[in-house]
VEXLUM-736058 format. One record per atom (N, C-alpha, C): x, z, y. Coordinates in steps of 0.2 Angstrom, whole numbers, plus 2048, in hexadecimal, padded with zeros to 3 digits. Layout:
BEGIN
> px,pz,py
> X,Z,Y
...
end
This chain:
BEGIN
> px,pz,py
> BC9,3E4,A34
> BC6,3DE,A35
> BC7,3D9,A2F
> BCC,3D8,A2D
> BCE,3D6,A28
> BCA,3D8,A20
> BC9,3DF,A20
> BC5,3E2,A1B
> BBF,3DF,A1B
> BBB,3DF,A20
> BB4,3DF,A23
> BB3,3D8,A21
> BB8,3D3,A21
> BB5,3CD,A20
> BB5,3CB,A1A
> BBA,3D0,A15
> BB9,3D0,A0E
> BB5,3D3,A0B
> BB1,3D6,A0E
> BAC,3DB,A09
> BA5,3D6,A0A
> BA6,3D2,A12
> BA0,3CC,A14
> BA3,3C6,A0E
> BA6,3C4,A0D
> BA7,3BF,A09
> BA5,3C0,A03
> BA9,3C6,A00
> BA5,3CA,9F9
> B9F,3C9,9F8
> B9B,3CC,9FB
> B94,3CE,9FB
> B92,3C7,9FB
> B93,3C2,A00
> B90,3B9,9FE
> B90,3B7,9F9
> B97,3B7,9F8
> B9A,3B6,9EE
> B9B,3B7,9E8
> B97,3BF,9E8
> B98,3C2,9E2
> B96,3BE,9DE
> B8D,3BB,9DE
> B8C,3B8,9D9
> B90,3AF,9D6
> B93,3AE,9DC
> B9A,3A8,9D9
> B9D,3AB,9D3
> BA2,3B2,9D6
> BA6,3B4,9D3
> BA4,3B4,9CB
> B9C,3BA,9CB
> B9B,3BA,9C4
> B9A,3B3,9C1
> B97,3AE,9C3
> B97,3AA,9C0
> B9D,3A6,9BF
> BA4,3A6,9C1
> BAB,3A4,9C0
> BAC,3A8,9B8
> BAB,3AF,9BA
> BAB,3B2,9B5
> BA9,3B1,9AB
> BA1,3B2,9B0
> B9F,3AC,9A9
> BA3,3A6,9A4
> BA5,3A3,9AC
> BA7,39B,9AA
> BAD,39A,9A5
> BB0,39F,9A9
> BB8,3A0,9A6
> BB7,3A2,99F
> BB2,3A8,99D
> BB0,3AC,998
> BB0,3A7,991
> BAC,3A0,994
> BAA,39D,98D
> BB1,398,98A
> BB5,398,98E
> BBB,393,98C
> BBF,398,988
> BC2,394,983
> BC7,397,97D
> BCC,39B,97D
> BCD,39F,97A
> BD2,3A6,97E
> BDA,3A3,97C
> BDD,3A4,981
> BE5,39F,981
> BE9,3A3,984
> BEF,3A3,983
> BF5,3A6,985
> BF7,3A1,98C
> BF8,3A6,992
> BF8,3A4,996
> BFF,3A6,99C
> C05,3A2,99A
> C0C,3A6,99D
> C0B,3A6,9A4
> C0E,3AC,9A6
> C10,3A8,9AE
> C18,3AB,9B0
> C17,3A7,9B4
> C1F,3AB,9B7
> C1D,3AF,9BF
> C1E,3B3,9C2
> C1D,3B4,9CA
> C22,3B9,9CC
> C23,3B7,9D4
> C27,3BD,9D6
> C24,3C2,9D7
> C29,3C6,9DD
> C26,3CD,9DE
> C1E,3CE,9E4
> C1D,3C8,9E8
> C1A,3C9,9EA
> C13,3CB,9EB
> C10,3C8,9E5
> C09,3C8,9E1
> C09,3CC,9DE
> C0D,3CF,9D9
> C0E,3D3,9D5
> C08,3D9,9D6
> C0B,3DE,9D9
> C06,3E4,9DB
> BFC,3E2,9DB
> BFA,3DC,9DE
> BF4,3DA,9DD
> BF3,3D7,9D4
> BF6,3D2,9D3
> BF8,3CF,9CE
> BF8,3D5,9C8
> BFB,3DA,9C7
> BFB,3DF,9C1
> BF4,3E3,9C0
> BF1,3E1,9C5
> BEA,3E7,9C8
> BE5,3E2,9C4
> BE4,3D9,9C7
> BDF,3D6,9C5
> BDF,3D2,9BE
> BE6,3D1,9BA
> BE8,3CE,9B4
> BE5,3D2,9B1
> BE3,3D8,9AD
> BDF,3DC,9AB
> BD8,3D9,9A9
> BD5,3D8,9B2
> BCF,3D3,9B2
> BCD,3CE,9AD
> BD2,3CB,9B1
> BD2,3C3,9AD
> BD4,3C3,9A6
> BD5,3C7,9A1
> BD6,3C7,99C
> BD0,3C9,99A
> BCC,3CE,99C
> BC6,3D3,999
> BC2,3CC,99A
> BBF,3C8,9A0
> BBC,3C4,9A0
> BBC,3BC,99D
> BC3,3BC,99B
> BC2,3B3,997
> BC6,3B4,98F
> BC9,3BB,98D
> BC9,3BB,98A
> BD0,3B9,988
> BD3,3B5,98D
> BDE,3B3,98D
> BE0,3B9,98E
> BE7,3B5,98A
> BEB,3BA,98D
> BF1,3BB,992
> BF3,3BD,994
> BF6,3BC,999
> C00,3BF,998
> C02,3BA,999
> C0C,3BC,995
> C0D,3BC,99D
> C10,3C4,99E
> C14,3BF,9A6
> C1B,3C0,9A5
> C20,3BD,9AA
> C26,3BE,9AC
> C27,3BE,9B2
> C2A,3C4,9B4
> C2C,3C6,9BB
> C33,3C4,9BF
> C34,3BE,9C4
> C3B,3BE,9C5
> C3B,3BC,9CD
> C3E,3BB,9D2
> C3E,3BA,9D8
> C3D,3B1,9D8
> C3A,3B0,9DE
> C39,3A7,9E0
> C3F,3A5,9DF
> C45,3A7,9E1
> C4A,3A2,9E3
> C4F,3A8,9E0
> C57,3A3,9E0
> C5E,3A7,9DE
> C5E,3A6,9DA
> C63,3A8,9D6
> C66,3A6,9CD
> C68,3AB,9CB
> C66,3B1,9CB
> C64,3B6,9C5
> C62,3B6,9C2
> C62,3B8,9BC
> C5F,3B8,9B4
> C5A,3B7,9B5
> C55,3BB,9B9
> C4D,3BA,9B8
> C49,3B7,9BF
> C4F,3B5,9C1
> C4B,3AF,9C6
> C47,3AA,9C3
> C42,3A7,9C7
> C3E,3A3,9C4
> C41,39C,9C3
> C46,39A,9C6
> C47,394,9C6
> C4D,393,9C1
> C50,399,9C0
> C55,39B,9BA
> C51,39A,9B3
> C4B,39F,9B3
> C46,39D,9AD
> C44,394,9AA
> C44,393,9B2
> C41,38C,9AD
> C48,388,9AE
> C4E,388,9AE
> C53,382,9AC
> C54,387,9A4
> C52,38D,9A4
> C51,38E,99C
> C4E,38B,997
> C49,389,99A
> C43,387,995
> C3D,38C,994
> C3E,390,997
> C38,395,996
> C32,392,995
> C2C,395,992
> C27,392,993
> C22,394,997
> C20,390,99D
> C1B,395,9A1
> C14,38F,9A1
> C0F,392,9A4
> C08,38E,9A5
> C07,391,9AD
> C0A,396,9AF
> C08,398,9B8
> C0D,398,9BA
> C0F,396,9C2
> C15,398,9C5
> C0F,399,9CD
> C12,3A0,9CC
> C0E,3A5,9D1
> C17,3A8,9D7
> C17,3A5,9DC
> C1E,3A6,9E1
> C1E,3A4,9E6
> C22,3A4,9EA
> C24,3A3,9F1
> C20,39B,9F2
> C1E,399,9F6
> C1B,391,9F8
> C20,38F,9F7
> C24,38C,9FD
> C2A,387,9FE
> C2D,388,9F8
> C30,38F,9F4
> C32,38D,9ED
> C2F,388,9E7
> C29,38B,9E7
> C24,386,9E4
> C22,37F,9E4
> C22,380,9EB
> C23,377,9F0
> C26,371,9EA
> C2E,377,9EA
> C33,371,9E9
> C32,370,9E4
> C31,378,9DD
> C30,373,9D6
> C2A,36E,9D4
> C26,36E,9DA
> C1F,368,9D9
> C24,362,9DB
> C2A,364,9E1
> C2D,35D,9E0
> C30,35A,9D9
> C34,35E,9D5
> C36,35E,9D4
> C33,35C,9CB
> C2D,35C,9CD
> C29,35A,9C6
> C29,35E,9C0
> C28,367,9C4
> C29,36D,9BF
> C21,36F,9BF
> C1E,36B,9C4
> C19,372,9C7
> C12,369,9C6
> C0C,36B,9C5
> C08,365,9C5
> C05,366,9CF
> C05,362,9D1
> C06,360,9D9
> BFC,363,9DB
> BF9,362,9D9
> BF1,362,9DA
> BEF,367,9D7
> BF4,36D,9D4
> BF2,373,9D1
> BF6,378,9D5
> BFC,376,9DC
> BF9,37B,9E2
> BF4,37F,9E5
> BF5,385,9E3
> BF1,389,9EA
> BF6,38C,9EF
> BF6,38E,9F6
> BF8,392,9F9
> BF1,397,9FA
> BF5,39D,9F4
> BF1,3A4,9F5
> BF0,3A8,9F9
> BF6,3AC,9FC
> BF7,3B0,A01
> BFE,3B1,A05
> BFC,3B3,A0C
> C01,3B5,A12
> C04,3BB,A10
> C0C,3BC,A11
> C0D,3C2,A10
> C12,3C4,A16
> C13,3C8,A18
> C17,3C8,A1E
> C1B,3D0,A1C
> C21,3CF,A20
> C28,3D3,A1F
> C27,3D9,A22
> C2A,3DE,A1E
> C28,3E4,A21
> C2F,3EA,A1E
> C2D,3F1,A23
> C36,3F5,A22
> C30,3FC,A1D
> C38,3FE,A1B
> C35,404,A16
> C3B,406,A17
> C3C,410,A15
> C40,413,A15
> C3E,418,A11
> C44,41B,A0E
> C44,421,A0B
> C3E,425,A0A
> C39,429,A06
> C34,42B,A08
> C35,432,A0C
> C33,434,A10
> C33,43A,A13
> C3B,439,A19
> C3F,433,A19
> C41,433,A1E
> C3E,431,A25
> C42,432,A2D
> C3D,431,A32
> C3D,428,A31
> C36,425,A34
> C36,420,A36
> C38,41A,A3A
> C3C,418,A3B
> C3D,415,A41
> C38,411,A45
> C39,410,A4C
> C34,40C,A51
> C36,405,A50
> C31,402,A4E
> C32,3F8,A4B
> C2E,3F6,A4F
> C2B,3FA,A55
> C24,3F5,A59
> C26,3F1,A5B
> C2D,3EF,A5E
> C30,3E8,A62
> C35,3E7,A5F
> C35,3E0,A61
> C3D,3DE,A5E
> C42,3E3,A60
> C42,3E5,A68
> C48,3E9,A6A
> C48,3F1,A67
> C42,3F4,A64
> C41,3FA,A60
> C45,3F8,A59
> C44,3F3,A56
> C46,3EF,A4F
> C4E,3F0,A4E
> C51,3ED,A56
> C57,3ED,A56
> C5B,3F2,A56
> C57,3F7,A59
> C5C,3FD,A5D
> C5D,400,A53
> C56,400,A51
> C55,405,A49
> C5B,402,A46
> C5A,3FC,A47
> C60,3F8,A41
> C67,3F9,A44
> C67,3FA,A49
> C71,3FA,A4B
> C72,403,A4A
> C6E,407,A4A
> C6E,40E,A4A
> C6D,40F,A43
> C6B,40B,A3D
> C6B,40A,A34
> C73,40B,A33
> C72,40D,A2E
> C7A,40E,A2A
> C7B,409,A27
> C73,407,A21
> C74,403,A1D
> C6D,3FF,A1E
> C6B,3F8,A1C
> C67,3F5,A1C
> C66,3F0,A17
> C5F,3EF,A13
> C60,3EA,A0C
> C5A,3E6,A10
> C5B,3E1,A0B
> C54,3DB,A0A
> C56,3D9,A02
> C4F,3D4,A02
> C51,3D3,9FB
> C53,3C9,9FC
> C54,3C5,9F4
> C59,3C2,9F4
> C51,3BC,9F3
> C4C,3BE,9F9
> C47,3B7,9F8
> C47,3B6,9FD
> C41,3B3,9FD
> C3E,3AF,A03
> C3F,3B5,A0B
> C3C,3BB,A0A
> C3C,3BE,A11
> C45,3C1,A14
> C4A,3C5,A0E
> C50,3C4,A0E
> C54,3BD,A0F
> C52,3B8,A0F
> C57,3B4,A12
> C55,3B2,A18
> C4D,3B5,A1A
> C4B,3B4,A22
> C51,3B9,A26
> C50,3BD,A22
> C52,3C5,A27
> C59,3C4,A27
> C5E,3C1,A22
> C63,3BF,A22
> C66,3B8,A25
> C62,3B5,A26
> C65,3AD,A29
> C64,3AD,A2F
> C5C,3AF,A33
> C5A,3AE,A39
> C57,3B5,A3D
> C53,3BB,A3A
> C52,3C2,A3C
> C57,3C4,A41
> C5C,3C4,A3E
> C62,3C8,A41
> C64,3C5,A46
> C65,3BF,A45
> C67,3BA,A4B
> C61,3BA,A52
> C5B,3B9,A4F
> C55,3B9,A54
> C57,3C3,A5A
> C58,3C6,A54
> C5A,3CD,A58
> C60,3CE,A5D
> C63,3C9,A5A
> C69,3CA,A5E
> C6D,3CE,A5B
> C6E,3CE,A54
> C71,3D5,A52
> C75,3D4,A4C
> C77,3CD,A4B
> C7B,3CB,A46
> C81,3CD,A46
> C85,3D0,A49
> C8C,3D1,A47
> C88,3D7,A46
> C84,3DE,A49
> C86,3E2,A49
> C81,3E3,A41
> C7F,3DF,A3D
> C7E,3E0,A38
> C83,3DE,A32
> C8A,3D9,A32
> C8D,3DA,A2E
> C90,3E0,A2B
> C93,3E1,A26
> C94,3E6,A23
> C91,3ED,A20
> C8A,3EC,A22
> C85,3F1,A22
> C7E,3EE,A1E
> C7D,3E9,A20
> C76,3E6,A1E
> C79,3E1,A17
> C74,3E1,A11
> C75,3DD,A0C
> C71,3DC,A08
> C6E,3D5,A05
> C6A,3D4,9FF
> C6C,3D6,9FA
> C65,3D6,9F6
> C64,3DB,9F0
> C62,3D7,9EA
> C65,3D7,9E7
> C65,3CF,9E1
> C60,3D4,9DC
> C5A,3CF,9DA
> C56,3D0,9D4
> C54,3D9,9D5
> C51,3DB,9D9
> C4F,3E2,9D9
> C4B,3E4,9DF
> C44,3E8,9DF
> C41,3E7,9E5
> C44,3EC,9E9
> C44,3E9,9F0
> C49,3ED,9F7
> C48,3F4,9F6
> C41,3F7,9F7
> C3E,3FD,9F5
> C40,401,9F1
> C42,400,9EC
> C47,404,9E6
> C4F,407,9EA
> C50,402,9EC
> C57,403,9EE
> C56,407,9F3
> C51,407,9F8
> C51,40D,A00
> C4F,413,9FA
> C4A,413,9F7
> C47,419,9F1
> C4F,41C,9F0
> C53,419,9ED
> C59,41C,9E9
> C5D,41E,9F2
> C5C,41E,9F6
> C61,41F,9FC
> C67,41D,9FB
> C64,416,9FA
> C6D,412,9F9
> C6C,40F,A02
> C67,40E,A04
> C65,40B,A08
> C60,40E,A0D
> C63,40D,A14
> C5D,413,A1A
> C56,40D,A1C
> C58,408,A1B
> C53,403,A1E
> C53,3FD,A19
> C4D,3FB,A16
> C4B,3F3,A11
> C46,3F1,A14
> C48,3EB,A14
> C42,3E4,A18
> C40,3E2,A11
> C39,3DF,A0F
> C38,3DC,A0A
> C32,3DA,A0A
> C2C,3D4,A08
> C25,3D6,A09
> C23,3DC,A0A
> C1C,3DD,A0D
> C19,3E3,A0B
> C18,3E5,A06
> C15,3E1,A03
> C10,3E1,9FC
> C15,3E3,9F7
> C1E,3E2,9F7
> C21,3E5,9F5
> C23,3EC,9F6
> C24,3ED,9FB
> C27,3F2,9FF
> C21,3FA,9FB
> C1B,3F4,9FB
> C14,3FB,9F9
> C13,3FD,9F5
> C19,3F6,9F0
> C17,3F9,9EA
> C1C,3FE,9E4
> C1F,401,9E8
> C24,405,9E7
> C23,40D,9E8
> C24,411,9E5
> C23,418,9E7
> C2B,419,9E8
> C29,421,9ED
> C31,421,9EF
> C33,420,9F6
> C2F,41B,9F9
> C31,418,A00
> C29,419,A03
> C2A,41A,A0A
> C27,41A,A12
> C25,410,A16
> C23,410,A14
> C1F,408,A17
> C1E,409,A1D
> C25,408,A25
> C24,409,A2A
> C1F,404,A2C
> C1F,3FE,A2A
> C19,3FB,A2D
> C1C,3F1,A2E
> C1A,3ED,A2F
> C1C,3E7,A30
> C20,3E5,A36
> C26,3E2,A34
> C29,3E1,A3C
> C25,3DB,A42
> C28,3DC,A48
> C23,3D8,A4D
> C23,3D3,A4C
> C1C,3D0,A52
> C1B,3C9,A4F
> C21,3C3,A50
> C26,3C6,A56
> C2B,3C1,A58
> C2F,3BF,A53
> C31,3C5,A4F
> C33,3C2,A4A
> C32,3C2,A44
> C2D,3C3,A41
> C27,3C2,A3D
> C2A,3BC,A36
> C29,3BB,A31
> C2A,3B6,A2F
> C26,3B8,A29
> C1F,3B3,A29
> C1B,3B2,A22
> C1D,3AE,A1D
> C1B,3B0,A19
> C1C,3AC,A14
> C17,3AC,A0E
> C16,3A6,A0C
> C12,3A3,A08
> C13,3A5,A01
> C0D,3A7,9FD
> C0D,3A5,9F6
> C09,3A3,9F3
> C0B,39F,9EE
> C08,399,9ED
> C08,39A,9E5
> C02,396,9E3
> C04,396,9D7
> C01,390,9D7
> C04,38C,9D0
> C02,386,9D1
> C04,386,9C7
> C03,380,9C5
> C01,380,9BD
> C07,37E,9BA
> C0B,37E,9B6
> C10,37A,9B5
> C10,375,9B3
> C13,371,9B3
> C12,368,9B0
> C14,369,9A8
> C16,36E,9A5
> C18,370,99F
> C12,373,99B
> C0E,374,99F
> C0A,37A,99C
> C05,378,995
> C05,37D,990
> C01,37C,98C
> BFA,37E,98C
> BF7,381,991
> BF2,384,992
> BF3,385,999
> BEF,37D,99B
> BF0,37B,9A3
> BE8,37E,9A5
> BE3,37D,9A1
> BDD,380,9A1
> BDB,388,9A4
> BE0,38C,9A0
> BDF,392,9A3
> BE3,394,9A6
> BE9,391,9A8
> BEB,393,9AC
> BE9,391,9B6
> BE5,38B,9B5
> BE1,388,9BA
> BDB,391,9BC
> BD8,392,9B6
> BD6,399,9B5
> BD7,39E,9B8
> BDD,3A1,9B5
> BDF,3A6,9B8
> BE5,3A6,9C1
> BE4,39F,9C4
> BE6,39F,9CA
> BDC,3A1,9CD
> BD8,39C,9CC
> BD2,39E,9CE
> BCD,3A3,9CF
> BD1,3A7,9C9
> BCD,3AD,9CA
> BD3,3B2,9CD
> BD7,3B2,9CD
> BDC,3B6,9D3
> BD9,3B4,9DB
> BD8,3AF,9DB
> BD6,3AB,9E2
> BCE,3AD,9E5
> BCB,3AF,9DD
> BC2,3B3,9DF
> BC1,3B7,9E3
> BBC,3B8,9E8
> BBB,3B8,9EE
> BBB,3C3,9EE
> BB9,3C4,9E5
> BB6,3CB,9E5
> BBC,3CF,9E5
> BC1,3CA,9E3
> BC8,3CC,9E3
> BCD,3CF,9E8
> BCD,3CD,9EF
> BD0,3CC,9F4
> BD1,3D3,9F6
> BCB,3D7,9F6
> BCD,3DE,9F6
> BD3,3DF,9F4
> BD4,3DF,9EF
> BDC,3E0,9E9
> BDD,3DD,9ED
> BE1,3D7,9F0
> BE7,3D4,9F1
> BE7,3D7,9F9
> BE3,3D9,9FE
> BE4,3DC,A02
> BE8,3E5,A02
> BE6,3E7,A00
> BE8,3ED,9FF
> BEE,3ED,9FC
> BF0,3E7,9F9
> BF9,3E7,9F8
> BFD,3E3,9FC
> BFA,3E2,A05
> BFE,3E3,A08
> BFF,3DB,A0A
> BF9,3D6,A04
> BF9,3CF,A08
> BF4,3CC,A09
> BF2,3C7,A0D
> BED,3C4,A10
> BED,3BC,A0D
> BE6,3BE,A07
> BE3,3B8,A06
> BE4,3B2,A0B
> BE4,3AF,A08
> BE4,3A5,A0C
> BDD,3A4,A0E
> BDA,3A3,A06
> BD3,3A4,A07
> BCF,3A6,A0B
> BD2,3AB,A0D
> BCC,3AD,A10
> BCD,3AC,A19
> BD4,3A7,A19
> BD4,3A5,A22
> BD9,3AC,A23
> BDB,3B0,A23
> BE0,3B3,A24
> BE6,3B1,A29
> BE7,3B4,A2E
> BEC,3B3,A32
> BF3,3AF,A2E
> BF7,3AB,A32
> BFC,3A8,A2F
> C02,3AB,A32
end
C-alpha cells in the first residue's frame, strides 16, 4: 500500500525532482556538516552519495544519538563547539534545541515516522510479539533484554514495561545500551531480545528483525532536521534537507524500515 503510493507520487514528480536537482546543481560547492543519529542513517548513507554527485557539496557527517551525555551524543557535540550546518535527530530532541536557540526555528522539517521494533540473534527462534500479551510472555521467558539509550529505550524503559504489566519482572535482566546500536549487542549474544527503531534494527547484519511491536503499545517517533543557527552554509544545508525529503527518494527511506511524513504516512 504504502509502496504503491510511492511509486504514484514518484512518477507525478520525477520531473520536480530532476528539476530540484538541476537547481541544487548550479549553487556553489560547500562543505556541508551534519550531525544525525541512528535513525536516518541506513537511508541517509544510501542518498548522501546523491546529493553530492548532483550539487557538487560536500558532505562531513557525525554520527551520535539524540539525547544522553556520551561522547558522541549530539547534544554532547554541540556544548563542544563542534561545527555543524544539519541536525538530522529525534523531533522532541530537536524541538528543544530550536528552543534553545541552537537550531533556526522555520528551518524544521519533520521527515519521517519510525516505530519500535524486536530483533534477535540471527538464526535464533523468533518469538510471538502479535499481542501485547504474546510480548509479555517472550519478555518474562528472556534471559536477557536491551534497548538503546534514545528516544524508543526510554519508552521501552519508563512506560512499555509498565503498560505490560511486567516491570518488576524485568528488573535485573532488561538494560540500556549507551552509545551503540541494540542490534550489535543481540549479534554478539550478549543479549536474547533488543528493542530499537526498525530502521536500526535493519541496519545490522547478525540479527533476525522479528517484526514491530503491537499497536497498544506502539510508540513512534519522529525525526526531524533542521539548520543550525551556527551554520556557515545554511544554503546548502537547507539543500541537502530537501533533497533528502525528494519525492523520488522515498523508496530509499522506505525500505530502511521508515515512513516518510511527506508522503502522509500513518502516525
Amino acid at each position: 500500500m504504502i509502496m504503491g503510493r510511492l511509486t504514484q507520487f514518484a512518477r507525478h514528480l520525477v520531473a520536480a525532482t530532476v528539476l530540484l536537482g538541476a537547481s541544487l546543481a548550479t549553487a556553489e560547492a560547500a562543505e556541508v556538516r551534519v550531525m544525525i543519529s541512528g535513525g536516518l542513517s541506513s537511508a541517509y548513507k544510501k542518498l548522501v552519495p546523491e546529493f553530492e554527485k548532483a550539487t557538487g557539496h560536500k558532505v562531513l557527517t557525525a554520527y551520535g544519538p539524540s539525547m544522553g551525555t556520551t561522547e558522541n551524543a549530539i547534544p554532547v557535540r554541540l556544548a563542544r563547539g563542534e561545527p555543524v550546518d544539519v541536525l538530522i535527530m529525534v523531533g522532541y530532541a530537536l524541538g528543544q534545541l530550536v528552543e534553545q536557540g541552537k537550531v533556526i526555528p522555520a528551518s524544521r522539517v519533520d521527515m519521517v515516522n519510525s516505530p519500535i521494533g524486536v530483533a534477535v540473534k540471527s538464526g535464533s527462534p523468533k518469538p510471538d510479539i502479535a499481542t501485547p500479551e504474546a510480548l509479555s510472555k517472550a519478555l518474562i521467558a528472556a534471559k536477557s533484554v536491551v534497548y538503546s539509550d534514545s528516544a524508543s529505550g526510554v519508552y521501552v524503559q519508563n512506560e512499555m514495561f509498565k503498560k505490560l504489566g511486567i516491570e518488576e519482572q524485568m528488573k535485573g535482566k532488561a538494560r540500556m545500551v549507551p552509545a551503540e546500536p541494540v542490534a550489535e549487542v543481540v549479534a554478539r549474544g550478549e543479549a536474547e531480545i533488543g528493542f530499537q527503531q526498525m530502521s536500526e534494527l535493519m541496519a545490522v547484519h547478525g540479527v533476525d528483525v522479528v517484526g514491530v511491536i503491537p499497536d497498544a503499545v506502539q510508540k513512534i517517533t519522529v525525526f526531524s532536521a533542521g539548520v543550525s543557527a551556527t551554520s556557515k552554509e545554511p544554503d546548502a544545508g537547507k539543500a541537502l534537507i530537501q533533497f533528502l525529503m525528494a519525492p523520488a527518494n522515498a523508496p530509499v527511506i522506505v525500505k530502511s524500515g521508515l515512513f516518510p511524513i511527506a508522503f502522509g504516512a500513518k502516525k
